[in-house]
PDBQT receptor file of N, H, CA, C and O in Angstrom, charges set to zero:
ATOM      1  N   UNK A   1      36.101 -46.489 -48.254  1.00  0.00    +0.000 N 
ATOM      2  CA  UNK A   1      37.313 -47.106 -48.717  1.00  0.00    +0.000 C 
ATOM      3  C   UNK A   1      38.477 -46.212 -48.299  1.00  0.00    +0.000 C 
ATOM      4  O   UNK A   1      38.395 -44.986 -48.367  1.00  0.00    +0.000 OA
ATOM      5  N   UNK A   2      39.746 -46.962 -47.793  1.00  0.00    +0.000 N 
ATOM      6  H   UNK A   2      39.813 -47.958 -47.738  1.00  0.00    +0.000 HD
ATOM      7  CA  UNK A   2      40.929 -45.845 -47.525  1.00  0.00    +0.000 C 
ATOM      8  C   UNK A   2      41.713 -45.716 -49.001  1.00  0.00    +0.000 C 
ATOM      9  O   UNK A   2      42.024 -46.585 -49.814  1.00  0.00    +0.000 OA
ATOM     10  N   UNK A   3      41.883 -44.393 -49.003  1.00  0.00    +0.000 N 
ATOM     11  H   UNK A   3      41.630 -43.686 -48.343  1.00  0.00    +0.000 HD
ATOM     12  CA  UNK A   3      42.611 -44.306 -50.008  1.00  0.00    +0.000 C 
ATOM     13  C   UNK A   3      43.880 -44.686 -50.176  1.00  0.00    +0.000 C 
ATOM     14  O   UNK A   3      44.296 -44.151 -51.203  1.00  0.00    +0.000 OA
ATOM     15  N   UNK A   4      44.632 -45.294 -49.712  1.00  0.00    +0.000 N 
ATOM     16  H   UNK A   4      44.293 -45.728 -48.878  1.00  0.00    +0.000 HD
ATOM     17  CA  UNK A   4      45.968 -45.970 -49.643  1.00  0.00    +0.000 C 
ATOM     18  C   UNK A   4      45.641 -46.802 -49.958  1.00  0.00    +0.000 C 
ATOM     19  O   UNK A   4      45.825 -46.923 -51.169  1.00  0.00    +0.000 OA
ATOM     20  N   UNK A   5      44.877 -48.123 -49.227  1.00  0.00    +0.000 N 
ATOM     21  H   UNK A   5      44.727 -48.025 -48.243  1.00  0.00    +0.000 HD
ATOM     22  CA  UNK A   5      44.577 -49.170 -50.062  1.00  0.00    +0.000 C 
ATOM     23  C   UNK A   5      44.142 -49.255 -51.652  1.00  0.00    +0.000 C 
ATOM     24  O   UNK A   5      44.457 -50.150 -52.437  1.00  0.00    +0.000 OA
ATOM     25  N   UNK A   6      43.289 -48.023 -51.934  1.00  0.00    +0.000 N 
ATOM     26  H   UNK A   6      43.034 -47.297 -51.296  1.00  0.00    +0.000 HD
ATOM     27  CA  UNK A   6      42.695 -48.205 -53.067  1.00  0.00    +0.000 C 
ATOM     28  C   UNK A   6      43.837 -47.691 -54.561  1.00  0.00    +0.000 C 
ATOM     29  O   UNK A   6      43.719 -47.764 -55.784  1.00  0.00    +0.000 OA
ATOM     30  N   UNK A   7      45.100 -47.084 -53.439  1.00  0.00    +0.000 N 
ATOM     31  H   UNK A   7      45.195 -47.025 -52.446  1.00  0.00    +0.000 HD
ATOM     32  CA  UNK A   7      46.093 -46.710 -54.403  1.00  0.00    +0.000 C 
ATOM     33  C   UNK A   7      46.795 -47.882 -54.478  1.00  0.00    +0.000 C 
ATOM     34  O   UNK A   7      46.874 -48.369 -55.606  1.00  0.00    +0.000 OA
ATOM     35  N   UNK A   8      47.377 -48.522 -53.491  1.00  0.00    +0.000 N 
ATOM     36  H   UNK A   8      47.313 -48.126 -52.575  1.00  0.00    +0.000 HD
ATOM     37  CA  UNK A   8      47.813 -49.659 -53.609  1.00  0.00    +0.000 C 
ATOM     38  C   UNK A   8      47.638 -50.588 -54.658  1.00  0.00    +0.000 C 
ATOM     39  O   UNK A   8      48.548 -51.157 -55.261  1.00  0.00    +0.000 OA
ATOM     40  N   UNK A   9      46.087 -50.750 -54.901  1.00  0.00    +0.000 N 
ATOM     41  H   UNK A   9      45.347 -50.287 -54.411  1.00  0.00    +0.000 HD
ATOM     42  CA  UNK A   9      45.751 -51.498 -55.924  1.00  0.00    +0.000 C 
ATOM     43  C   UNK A   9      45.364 -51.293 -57.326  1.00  0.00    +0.000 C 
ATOM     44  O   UNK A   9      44.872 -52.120 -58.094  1.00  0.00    +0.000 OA
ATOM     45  N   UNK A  10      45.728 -49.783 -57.591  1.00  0.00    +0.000 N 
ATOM     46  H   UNK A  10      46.127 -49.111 -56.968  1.00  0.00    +0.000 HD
ATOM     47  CA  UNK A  10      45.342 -49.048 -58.971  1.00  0.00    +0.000 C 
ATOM     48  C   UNK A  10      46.659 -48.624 -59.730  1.00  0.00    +0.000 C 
ATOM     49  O   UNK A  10      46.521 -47.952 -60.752  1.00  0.00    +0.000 OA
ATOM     50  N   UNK A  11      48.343 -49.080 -59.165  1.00  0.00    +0.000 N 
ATOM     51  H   UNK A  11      48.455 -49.626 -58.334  1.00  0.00    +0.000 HD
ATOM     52  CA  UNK A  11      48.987 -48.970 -60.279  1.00  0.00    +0.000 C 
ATOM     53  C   UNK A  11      49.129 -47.400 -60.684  1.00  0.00    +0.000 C 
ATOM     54  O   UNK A  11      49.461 -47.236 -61.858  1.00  0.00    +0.000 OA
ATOM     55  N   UNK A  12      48.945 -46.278 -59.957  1.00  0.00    +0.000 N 
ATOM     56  H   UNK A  12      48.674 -46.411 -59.004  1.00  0.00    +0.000 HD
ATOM     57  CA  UNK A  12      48.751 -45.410 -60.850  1.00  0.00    +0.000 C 
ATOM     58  C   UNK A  12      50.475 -44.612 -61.368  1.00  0.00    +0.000 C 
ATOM     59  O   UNK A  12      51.617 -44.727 -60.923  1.00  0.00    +0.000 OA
ATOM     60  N   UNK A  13      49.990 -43.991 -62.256  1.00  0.00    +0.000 N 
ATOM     61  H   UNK A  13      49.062 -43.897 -62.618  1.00  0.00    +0.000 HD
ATOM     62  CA  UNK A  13      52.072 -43.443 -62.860  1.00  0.00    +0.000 C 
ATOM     63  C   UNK A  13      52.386 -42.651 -61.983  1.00  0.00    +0.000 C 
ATOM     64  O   UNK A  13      51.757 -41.854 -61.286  1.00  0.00    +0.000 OA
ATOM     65  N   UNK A  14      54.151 -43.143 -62.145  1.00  0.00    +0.000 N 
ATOM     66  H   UNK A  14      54.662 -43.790 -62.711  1.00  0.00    +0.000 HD
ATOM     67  CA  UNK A  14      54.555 -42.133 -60.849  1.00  0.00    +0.000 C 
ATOM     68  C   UNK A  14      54.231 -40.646 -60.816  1.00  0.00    +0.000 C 
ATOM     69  O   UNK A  14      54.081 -39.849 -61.742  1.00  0.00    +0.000 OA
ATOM     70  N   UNK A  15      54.191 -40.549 -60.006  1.00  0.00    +0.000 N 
ATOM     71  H   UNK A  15      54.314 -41.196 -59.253  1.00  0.00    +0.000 HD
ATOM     72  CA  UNK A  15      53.463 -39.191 -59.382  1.00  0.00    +0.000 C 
ATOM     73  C   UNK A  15      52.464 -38.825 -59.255  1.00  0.00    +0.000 C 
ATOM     74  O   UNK A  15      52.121 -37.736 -58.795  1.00  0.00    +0.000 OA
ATOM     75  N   UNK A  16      51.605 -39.955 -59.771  1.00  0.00    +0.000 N 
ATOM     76  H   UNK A  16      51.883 -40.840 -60.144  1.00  0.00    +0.000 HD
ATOM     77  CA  UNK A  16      50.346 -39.503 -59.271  1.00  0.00    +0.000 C 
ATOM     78  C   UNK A  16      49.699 -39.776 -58.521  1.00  0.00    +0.000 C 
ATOM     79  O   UNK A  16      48.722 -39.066 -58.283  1.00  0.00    +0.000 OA
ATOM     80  N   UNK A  17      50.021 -41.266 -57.595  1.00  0.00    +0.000 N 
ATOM     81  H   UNK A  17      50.815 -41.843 -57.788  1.00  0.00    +0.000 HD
ATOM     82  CA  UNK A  17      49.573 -41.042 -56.553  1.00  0.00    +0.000 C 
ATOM     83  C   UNK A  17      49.409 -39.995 -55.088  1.00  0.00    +0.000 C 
ATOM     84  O   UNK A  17      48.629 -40.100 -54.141  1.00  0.00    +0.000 OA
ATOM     85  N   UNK A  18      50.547 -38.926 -55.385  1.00  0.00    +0.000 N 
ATOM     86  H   UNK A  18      51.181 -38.841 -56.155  1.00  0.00    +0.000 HD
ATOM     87  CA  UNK A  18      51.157 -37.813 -54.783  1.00  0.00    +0.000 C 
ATOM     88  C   UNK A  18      50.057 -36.786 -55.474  1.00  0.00    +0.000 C 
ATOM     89  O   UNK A  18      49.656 -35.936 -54.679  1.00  0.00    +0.000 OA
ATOM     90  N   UNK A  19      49.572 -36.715 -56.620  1.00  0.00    +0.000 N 
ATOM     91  H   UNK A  19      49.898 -37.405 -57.266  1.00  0.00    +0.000 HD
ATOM     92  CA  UNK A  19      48.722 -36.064 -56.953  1.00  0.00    +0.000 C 
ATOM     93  C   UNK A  19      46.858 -36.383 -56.571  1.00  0.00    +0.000 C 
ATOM     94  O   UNK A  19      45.995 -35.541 -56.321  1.00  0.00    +0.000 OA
ATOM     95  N   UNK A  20      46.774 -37.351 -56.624  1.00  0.00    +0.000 N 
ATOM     96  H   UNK A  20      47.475 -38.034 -56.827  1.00  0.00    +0.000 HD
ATOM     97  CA  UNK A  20      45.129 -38.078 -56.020  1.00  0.00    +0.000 C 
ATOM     98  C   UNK A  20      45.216 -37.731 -55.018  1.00  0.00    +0.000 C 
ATOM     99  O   UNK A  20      44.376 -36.847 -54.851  1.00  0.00    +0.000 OA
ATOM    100  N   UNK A  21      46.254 -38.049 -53.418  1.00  0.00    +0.000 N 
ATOM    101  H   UNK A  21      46.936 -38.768 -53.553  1.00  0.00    +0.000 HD
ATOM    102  CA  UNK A  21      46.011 -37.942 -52.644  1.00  0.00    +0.000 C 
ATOM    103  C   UNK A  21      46.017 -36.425 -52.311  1.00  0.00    +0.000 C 
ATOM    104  O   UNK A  21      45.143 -36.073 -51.519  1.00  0.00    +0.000 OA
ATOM    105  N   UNK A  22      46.865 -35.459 -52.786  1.00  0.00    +0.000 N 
ATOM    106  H   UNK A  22      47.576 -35.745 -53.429  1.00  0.00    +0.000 HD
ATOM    107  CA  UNK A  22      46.241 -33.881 -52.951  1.00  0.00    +0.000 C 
ATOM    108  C   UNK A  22      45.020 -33.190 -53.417  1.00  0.00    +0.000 C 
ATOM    109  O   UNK A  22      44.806 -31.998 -53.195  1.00  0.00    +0.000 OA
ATOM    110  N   UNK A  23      44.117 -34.079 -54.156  1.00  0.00    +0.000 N 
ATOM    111  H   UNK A  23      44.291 -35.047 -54.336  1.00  0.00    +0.000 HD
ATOM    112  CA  UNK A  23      43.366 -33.557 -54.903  1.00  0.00    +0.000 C 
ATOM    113  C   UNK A  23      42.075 -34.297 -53.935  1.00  0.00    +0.000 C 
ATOM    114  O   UNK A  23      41.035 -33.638 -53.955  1.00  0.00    +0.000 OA
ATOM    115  N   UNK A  24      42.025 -35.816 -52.947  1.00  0.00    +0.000 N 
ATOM    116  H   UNK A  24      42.869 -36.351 -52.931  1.00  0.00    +0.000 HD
ATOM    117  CA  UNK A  24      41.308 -36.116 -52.382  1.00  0.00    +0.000 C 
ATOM    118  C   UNK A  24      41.511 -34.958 -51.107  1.00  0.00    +0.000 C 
ATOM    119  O   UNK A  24      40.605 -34.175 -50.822  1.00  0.00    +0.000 OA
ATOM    120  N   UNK A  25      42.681 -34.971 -50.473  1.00  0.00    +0.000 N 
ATOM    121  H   UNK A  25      43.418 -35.606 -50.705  1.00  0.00    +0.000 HD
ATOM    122  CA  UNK A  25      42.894 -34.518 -49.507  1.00  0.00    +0.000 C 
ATOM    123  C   UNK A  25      41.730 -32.506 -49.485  1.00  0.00    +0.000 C 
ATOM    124  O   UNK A  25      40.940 -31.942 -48.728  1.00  0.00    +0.000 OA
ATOM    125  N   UNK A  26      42.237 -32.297 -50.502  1.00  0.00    +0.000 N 
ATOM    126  H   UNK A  26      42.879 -32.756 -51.117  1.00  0.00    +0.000 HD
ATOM    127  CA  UNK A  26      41.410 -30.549 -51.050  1.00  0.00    +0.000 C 
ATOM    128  C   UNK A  26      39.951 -30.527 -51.194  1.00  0.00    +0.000 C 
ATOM    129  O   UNK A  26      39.149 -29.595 -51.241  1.00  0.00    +0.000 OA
ATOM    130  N   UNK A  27      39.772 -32.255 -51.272  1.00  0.00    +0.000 N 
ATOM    131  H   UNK A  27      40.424 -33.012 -51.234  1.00  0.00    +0.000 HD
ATOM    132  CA  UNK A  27      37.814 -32.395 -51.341  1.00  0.00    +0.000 C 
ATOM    133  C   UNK A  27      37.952 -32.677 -49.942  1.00  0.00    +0.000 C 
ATOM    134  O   UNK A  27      37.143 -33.587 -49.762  1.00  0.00    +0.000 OA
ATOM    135  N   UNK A  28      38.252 -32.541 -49.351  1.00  0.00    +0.000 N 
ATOM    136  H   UNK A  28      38.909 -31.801 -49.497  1.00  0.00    +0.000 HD
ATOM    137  CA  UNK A  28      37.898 -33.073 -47.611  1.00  0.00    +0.000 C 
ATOM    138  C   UNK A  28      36.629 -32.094 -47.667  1.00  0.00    +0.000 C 
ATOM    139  O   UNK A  28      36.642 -31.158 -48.467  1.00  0.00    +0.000 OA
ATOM    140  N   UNK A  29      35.504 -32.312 -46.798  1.00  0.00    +0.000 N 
ATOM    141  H   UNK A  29      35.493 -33.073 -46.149  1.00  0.00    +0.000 HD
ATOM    142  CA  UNK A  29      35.131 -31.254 -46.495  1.00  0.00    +0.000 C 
ATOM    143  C   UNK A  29      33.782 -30.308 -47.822  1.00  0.00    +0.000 C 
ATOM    144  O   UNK A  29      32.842 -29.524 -47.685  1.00  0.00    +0.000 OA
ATOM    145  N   UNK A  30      34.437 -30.975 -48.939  1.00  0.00    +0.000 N 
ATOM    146  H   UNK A  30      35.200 -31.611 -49.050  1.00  0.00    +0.000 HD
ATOM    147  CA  UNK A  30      33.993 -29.988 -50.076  1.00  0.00    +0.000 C 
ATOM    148  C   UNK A  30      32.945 -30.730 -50.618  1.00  0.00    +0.000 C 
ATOM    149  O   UNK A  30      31.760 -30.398 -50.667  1.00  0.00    +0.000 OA
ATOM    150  N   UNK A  31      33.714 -32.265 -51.218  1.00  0.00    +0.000 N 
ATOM    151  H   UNK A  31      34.676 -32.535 -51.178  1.00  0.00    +0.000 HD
ATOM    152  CA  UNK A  31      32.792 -33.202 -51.917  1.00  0.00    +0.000 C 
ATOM    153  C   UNK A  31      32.389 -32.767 -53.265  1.00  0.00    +0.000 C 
ATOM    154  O   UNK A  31      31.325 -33.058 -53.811  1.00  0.00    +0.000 OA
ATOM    155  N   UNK A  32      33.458 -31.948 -53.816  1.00  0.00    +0.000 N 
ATOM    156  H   UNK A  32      34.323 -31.711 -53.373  1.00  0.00    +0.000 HD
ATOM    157  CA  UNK A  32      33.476 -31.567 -55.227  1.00  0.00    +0.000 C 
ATOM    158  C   UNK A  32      33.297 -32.926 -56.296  1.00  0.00    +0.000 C 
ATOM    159  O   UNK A  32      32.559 -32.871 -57.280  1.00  0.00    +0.000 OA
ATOM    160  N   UNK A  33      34.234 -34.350 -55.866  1.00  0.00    +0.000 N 
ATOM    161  H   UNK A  33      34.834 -34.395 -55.067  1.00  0.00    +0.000 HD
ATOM    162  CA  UNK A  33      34.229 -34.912 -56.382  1.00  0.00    +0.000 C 
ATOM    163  C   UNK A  33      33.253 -36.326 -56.073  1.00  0.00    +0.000 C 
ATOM    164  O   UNK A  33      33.228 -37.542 -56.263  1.00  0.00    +0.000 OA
ATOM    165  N   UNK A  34      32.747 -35.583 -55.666  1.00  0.00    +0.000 N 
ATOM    166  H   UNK A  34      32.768 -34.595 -55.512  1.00  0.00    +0.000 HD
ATOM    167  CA  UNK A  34      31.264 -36.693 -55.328  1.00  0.00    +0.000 C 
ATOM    168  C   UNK A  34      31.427 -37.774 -54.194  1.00  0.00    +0.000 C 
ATOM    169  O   UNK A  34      30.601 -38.390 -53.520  1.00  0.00    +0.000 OA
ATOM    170  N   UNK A  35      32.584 -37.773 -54.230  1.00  0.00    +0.000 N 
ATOM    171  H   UNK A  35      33.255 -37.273 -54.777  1.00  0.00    +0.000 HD
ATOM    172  CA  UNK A  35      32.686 -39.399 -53.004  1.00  0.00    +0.000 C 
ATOM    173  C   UNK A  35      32.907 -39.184 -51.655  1.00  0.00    +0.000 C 
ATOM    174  O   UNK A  35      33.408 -40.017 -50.900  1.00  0.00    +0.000 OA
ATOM    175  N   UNK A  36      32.480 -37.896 -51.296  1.00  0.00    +0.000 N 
ATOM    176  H   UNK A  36      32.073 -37.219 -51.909  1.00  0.00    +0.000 HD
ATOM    177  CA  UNK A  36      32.248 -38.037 -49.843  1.00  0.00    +0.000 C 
ATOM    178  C   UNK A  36      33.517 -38.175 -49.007  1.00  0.00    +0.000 C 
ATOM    179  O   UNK A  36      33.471 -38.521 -47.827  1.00  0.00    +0.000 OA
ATOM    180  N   UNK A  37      35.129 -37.779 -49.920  1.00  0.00    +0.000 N 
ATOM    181  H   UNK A  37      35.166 -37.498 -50.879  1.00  0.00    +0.000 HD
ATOM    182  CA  UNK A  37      36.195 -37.486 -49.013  1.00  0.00    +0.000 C 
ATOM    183  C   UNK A  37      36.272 -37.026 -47.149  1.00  0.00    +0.000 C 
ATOM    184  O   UNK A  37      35.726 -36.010 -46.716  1.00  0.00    +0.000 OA
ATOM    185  N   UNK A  38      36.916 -37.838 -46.423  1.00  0.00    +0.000 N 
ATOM    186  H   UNK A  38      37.359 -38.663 -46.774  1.00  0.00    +0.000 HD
ATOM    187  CA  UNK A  38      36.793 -37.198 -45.317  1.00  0.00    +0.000 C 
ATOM    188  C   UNK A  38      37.781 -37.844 -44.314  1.00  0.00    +0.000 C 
ATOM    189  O   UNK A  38      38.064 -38.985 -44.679  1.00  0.00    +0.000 OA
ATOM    190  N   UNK A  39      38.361 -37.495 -43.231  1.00  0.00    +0.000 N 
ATOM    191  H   UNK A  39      38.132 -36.568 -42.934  1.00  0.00    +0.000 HD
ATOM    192  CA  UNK A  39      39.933 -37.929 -43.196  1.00  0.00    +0.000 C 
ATOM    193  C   UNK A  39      39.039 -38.177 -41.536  1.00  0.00    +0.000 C 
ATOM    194  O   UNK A  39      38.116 -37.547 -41.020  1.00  0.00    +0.000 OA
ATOM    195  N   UNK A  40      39.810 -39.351 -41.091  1.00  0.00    +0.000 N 
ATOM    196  H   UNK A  40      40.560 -39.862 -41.511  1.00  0.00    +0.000 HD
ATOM    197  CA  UNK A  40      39.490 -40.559 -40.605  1.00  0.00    +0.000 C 
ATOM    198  C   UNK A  40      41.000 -41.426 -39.017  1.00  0.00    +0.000 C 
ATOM    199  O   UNK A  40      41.479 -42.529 -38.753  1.00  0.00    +0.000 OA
ATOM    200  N   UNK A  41      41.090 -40.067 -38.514  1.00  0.00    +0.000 N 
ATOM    201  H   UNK A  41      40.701 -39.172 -38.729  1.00  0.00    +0.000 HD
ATOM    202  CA  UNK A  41      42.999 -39.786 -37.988  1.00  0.00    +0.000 C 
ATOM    203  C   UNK A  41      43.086 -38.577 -39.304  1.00  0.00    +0.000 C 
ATOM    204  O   UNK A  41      42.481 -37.613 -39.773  1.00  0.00    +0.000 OA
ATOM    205  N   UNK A  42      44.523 -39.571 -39.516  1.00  0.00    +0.000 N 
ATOM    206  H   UNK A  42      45.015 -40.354 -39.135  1.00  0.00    +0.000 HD
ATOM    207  CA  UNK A  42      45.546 -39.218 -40.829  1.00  0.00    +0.000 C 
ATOM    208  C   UNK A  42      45.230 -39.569 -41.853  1.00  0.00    +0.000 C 
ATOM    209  O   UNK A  42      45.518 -38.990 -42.900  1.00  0.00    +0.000 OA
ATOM    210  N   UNK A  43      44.257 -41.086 -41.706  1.00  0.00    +0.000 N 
ATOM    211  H   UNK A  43      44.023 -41.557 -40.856  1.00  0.00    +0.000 HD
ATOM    212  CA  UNK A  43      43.694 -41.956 -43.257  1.00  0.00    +0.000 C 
ATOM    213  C   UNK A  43      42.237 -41.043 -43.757  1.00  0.00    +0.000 C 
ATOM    214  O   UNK A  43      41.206 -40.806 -43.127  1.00  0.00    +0.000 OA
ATOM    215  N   UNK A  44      42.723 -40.605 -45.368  1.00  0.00    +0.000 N 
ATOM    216  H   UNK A  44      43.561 -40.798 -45.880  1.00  0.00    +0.000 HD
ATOM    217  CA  UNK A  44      41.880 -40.115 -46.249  1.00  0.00    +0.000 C 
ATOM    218  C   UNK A  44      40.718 -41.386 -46.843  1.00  0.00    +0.000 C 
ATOM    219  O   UNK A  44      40.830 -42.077 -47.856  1.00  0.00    +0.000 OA
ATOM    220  N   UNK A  45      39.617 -41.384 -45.822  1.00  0.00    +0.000 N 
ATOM    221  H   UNK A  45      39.525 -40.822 -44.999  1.00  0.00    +0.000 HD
ATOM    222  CA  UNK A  45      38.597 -42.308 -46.826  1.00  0.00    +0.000 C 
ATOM    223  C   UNK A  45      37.510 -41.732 -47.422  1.00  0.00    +0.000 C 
ATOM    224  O   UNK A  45      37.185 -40.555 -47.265  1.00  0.00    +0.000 OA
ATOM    225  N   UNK A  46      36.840 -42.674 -48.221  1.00  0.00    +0.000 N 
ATOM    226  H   UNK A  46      37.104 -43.630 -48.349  1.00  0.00    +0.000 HD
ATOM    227  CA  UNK A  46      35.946 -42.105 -49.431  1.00  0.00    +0.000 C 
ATOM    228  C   UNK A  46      34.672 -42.905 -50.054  1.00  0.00    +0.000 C 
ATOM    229  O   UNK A  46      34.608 -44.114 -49.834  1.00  0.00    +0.000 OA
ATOM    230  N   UNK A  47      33.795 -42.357 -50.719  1.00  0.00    +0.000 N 
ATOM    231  H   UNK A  47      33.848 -41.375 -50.898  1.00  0.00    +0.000 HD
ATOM    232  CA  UNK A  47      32.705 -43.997 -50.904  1.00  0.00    +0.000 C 
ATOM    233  C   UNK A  47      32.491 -43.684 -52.121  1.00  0.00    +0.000 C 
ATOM    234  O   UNK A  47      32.352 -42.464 -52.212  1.00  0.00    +0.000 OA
ATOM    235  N   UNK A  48      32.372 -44.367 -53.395  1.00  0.00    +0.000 N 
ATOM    236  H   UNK A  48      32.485 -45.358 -53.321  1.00  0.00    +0.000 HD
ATOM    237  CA  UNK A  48      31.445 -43.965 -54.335  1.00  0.00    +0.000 C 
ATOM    238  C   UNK A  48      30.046 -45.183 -54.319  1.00  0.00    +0.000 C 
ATOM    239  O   UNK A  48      30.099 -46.200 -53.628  1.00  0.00    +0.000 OA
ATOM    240  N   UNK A  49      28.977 -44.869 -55.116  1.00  0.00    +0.000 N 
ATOM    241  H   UNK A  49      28.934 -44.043 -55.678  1.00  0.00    +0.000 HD
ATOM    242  CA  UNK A  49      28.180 -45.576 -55.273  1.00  0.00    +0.000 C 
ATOM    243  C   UNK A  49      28.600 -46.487 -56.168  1.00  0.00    +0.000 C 
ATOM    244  O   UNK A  49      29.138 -46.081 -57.198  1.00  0.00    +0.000 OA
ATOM    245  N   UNK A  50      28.430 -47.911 -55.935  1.00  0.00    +0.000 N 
ATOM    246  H   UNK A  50      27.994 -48.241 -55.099  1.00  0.00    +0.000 HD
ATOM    247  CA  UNK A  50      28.261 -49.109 -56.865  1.00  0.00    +0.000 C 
ATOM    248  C   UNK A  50      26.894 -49.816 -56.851  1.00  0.00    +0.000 C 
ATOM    249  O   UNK A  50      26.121 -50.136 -55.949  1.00  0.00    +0.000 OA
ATOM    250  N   UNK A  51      26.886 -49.972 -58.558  1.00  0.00    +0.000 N 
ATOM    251  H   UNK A  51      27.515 -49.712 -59.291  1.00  0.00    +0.000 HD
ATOM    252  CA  UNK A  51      25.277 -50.680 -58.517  1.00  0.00    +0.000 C 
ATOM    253  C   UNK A  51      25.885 -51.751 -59.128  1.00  0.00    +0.000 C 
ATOM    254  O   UNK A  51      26.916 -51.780 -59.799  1.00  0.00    +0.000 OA
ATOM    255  N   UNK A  52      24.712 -53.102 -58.646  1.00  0.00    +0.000 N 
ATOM    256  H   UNK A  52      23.875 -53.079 -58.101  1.00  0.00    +0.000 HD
ATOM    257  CA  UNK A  52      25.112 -54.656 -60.084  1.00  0.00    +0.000 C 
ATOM    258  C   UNK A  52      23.907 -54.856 -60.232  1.00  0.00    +0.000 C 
ATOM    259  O   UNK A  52      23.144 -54.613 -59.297  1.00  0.00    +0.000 OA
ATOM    260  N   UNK A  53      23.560 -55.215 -61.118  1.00  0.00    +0.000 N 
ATOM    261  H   UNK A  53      24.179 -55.413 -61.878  1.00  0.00    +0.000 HD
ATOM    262  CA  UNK A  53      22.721 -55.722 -61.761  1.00  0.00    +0.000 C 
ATOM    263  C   UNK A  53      22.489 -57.258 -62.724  1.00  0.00    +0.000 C 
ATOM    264  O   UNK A  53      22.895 -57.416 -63.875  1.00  0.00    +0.000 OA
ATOM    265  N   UNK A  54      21.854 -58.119 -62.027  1.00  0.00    +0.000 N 
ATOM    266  H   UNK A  54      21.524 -57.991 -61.092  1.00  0.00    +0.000 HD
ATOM    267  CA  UNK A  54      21.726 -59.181 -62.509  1.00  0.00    +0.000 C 
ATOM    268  C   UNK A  54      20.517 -59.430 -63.593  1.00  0.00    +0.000 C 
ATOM    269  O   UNK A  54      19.390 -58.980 -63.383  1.00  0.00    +0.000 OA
ATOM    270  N   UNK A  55      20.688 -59.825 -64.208  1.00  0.00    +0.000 N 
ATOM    271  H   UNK A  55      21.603 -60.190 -64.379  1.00  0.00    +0.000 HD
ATOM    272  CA  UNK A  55      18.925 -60.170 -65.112  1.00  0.00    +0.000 C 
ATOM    273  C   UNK A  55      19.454 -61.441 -66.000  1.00  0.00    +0.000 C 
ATOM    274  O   UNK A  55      20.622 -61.714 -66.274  1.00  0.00    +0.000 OA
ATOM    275  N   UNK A  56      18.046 -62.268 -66.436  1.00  0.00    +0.000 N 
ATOM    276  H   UNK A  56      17.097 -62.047 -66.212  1.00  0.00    +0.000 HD
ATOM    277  CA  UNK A  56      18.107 -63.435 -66.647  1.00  0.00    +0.000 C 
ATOM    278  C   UNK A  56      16.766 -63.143 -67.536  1.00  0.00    +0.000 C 
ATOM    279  O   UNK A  56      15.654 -62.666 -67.309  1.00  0.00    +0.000 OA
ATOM    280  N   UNK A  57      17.626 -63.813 -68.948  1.00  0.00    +0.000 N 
ATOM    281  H   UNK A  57      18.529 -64.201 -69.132  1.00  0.00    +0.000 HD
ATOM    282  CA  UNK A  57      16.585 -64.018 -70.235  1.00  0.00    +0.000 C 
ATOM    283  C   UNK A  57      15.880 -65.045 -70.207  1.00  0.00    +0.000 C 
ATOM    284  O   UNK A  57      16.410 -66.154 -70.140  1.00  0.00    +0.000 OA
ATOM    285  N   UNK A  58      14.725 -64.908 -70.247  1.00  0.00    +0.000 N 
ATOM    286  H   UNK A  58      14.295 -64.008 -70.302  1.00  0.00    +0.000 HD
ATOM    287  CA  UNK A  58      13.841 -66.118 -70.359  1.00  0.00    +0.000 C 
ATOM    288  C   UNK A  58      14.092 -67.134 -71.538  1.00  0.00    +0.000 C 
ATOM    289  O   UNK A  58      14.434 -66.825 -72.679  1.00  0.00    +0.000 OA
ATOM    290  N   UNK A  59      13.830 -68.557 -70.994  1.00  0.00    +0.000 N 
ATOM    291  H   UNK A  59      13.552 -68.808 -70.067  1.00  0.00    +0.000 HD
ATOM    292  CA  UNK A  59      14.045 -69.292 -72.399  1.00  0.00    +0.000 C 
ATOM    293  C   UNK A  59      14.975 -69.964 -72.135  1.00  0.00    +0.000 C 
ATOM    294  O   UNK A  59      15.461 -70.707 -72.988  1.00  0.00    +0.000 OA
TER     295      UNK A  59
């Protein structure tokens, strides 16, 4: 996922998008924060794991 887009769509308070993208930008490389930060050009992208799970009650 690029992180611009994903700021784009999260609303976050001012200044903090100026702060995520410092704090992704410092995991480049590190992966402190689990998602596999890694810059892509200039664009900071990232993955986390998503699971779904469907199940169906009998009856």
């Amino acid at each position: 996922m690029e992180l611009e887009a994903a700021l784009q769509a999260s609303f976050p308070e001012p200044g903090g998008a100026d702060r995520l993208r410092a704090l992704y930008r410092a995991d480049v490389g590190v992966d402190a924060l689990g998602v596999g930060a890694r810059l892509d050009g200039d664009e900071i992208r990232f993955a986390y794991p998503c699971v779904i799970l469907v199940g169906r009650k009998p009856g």
